[in-house]
N, C-alpha and C positions, 0 to 999 in steps of 0.2 A: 226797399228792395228795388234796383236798377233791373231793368231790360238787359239784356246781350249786346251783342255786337253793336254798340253805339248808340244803340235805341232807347227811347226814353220810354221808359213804363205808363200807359192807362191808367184810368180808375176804375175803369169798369170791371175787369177781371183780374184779382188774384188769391189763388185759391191752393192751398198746401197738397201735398199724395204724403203718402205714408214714407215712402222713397226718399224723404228729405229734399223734396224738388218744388218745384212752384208753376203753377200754368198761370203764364201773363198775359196779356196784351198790351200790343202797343200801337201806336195811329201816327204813320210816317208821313210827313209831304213828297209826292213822287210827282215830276211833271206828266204830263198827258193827252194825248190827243181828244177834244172831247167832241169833237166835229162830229160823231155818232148820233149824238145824242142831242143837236142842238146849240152845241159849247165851243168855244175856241177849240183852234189846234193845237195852241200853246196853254191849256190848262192846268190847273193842280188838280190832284185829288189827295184822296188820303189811302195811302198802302196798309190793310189793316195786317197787322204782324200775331201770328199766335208762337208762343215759346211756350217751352220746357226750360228751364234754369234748375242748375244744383244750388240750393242756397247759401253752403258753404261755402263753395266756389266759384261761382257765378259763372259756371262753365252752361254751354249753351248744349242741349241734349236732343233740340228736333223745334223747328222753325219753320210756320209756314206762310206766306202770303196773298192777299187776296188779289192781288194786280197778277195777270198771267193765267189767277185761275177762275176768278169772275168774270162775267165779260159787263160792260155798265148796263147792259140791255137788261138786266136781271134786274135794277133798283127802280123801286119807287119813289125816291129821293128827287123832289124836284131840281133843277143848275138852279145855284144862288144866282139873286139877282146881280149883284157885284160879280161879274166873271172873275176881278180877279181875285175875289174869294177860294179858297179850298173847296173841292167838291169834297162831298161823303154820301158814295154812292152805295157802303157795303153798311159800314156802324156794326161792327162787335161786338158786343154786350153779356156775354160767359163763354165758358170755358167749361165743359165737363170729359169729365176721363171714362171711360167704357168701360166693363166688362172687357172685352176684346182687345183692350191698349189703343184703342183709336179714340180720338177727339170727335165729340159734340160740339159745333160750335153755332150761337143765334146771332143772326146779320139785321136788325133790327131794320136798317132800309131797303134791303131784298126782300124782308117779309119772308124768308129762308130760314130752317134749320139745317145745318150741313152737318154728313158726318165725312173726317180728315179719316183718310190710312195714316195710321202712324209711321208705315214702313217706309213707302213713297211720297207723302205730303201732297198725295192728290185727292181729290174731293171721291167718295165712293158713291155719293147719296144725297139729295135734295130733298126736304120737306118744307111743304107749304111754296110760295112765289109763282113766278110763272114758268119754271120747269121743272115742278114738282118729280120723283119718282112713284110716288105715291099716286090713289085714284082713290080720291075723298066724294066721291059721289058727284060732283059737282059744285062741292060745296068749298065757299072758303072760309078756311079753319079759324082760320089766324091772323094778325095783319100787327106789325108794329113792336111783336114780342120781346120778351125778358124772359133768361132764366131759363134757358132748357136745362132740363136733366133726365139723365137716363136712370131708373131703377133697375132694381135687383129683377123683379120681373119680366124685365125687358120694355116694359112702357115709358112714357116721356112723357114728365110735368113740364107747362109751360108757362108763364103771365101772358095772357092775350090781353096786349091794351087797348087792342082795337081799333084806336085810332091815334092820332099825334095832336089833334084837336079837339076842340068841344065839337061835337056831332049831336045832333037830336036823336035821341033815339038808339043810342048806341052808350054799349058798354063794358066794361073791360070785367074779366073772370080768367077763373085760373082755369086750365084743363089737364087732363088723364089722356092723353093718345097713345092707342094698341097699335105699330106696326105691324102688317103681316107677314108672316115671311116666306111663305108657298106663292109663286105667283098663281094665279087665275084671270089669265087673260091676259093684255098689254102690261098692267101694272100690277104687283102687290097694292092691298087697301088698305087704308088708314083710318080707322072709326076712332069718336070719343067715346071714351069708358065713363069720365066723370068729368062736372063744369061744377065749377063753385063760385061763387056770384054773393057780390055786399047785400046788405037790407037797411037801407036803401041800396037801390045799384046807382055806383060811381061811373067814372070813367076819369080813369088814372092815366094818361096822353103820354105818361114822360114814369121810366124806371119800372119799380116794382119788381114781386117774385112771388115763386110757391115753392115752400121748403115741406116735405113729407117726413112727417114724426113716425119716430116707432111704434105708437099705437094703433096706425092707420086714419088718424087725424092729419092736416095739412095746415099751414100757415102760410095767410097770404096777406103780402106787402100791396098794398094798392096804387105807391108810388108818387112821384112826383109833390104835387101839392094836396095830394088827399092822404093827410100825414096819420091815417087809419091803416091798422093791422088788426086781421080776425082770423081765428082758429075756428074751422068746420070738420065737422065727423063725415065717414065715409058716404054719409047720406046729402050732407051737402048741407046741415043742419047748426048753426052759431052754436058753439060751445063756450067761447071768451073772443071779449074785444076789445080795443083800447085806440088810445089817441093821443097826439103831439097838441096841447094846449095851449101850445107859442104859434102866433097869427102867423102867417107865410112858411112855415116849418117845412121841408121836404124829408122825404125818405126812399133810400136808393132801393135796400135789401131790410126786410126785416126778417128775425130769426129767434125761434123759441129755442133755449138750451138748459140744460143743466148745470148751475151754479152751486158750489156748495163756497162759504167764505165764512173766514172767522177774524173779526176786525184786529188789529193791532193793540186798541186802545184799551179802557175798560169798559165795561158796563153803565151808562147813566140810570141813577137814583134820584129820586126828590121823595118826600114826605105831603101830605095834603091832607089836610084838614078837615071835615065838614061834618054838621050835626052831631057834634063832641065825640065825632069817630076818625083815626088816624087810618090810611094809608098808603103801604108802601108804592110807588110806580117807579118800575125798570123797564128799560130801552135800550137796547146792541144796535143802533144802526149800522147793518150790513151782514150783519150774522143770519146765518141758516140752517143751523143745524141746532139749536137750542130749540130742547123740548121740553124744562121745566126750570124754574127758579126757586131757588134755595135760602132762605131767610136765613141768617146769621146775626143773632141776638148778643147784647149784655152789655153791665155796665163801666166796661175798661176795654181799651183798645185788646188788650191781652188777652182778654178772657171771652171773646164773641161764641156763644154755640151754635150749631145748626138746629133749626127752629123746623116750623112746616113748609112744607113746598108747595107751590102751586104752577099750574101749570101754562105754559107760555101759549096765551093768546090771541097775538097777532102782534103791531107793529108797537105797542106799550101793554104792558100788564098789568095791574095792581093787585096788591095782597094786602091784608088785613094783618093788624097792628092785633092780635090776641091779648097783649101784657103792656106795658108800656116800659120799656128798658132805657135805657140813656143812649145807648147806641146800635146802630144797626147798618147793616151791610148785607149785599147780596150774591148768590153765588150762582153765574150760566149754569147749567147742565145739561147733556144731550138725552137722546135716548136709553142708552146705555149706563146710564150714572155718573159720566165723569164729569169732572168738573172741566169746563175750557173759558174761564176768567171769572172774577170776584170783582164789586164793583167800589170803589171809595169807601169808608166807614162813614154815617153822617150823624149827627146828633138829633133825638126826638123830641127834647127838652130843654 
């Protein structure tokens, strides 16, 4: 999927609506005075671009950019040392769609969550950085993030990396933040609801994310080169973990879904042998919906019957050989009874 108006598409964001649209990003070279901050007066930077695209079309639906509406005083982002490198004073890093039609969007080196009017493409709202709208106590929330999103209840998951470096002492978690929406005082207040934190604690410098399951469970990407994803209950409690076993492995996003898949091929069967007892072991790699296996006995290809079932497992099964037939074969079956593939006939003798 291309960007709009000449623009080359990001990796960092692209994310489908129901609308048949797609919210992208993309990261322009725009020159720039950066004498502000330290930088040439002839600098680059990068103009972070957020779209709306029809994907049919590739008609552009609402376009906004961060040159005009950031000003560089907002980044954390040290001037590369090569001036005449690109600056990246904002870094983009999701895209979420509101309740309301307006854009969420996380600036990884403003340490910002913005939220966009959809109507006018102007910023409504700052959280976290150094012109928050927000009054956290005092406290800083966040620093480095991935991943906002807005829920249904109006709260905002986010990846706090914490840092962009190995830091002693520091560590990256996911969080739950409640905006207010009654002012009381200068600001609305911002508190966390929930942090969810590795065991061990990491510190993921680079990516990652928190994806909120339907059960009120959350998955979180740790990112970068801590190629670790963990699912935690609302207590903040490991329910399932896992890991990229290839040395230097990263991971941007990681995400729990529902897959159901029924391979193409057939069913593998083998026969095994041991302590003058036969049996059968079948394997569907990629299937997910098989809840029992169906022996198919006899001795002509013609004439196979359905024998006893047993039930499926895990990732191999095996069944016992009751009789010893000439031939045999097996049959998936779901839940339900049907049959969804039969596997090769093989010989037992």
């Amino acid at each position: 999927m291309r960007a709009g108006n000449g623009y080359r598409a990001d990796l960092h964001e692209f994310k489908l609506t129901t609308r048949g649209t797609a919210l992208i990003a993309a990261y322009e070279p725009v020159p720039q005075d950066l004498s502000s901050v330290g930088g040439p007066k002839d600098g680059t930077v990068y103009d972070q671009i957020v779209q709306e695209v029809d994907v049919k079309t590739g008609t552009v639906l609402f376009e906004w950019h961060s040159v005009g509406n950031i000003d560089l005083s907002e980044s954390y982002q040290p001037l590369p040392k090569d001036s005449k490198r690109v600056y990246d004073p904002v870094h983009v890093n999701s895209i979420d769609e509101e309740p309301n039609g307006d854009l969420l969007v996380s600036a990884r080196h403003t340490h910002t969550v913005y939220e966009i009017d959809r109507s006018t493409a102007k910023i409504k709202w700052r959280l976290g950085g150094k012109q928050s709208s927000f009054d956290s106590g005092g406290k800083k929330l966040f620093a480095w993030q991935h991943d906002a999103r807005r829920l249904k209840d109006g709260t905002i998951t986010l990846y706090d990396n914490a840092a962009s470096g190995a830091r002693p002492n520091v560590y990256s978690h996911g969080l739950k933040l409640h905006l207010e929406r009654k002012r009381f005082g200068p600001k609305p207040k911002v508190s966390v609801v929930a942090q969810y934190e590795a065991t061990p604690p990491v510190l993921g410098g680079t990516q990652g994310n928190v994806q909120t399951l339907a059960g009120g469970d959350v998955m979180v990407g740790w990112g970068g080169a801590i190629p670790r994803f963990t699912e935690l209950d609302d207590q903040g409690k490991t329910t399932f973990e896992a890991r990229f076993l290839t040395p230097g492995a990263e991971t941007y996003r990681a995400y729990r879904m529902p897959w159901n898949a029924t391979p193409q091929g057939r069913p593998d069967i083998t026969i095994v042998r041991a302590d003058g007892r036969a049996q059968v072991y079948v394997s569907w790699n990629g299937s997910t919906t098989v809840a029992n296996w169906r022996l198919l006995a006899g001795d002509s290809a013609g004439q196979l019957r359905p024998g006893h079932s047993a039930p499926r497992t895990g990732f191999e099964s095996a069944i016992p050989l009751p009789t010893r037939p000439r031939l045999v074969a097996v049959q998936a079956m779901d839940a339900g009874g049907r049959v969804l593939g039969t596997s090769r006939t093989i010989r037992t003798r």
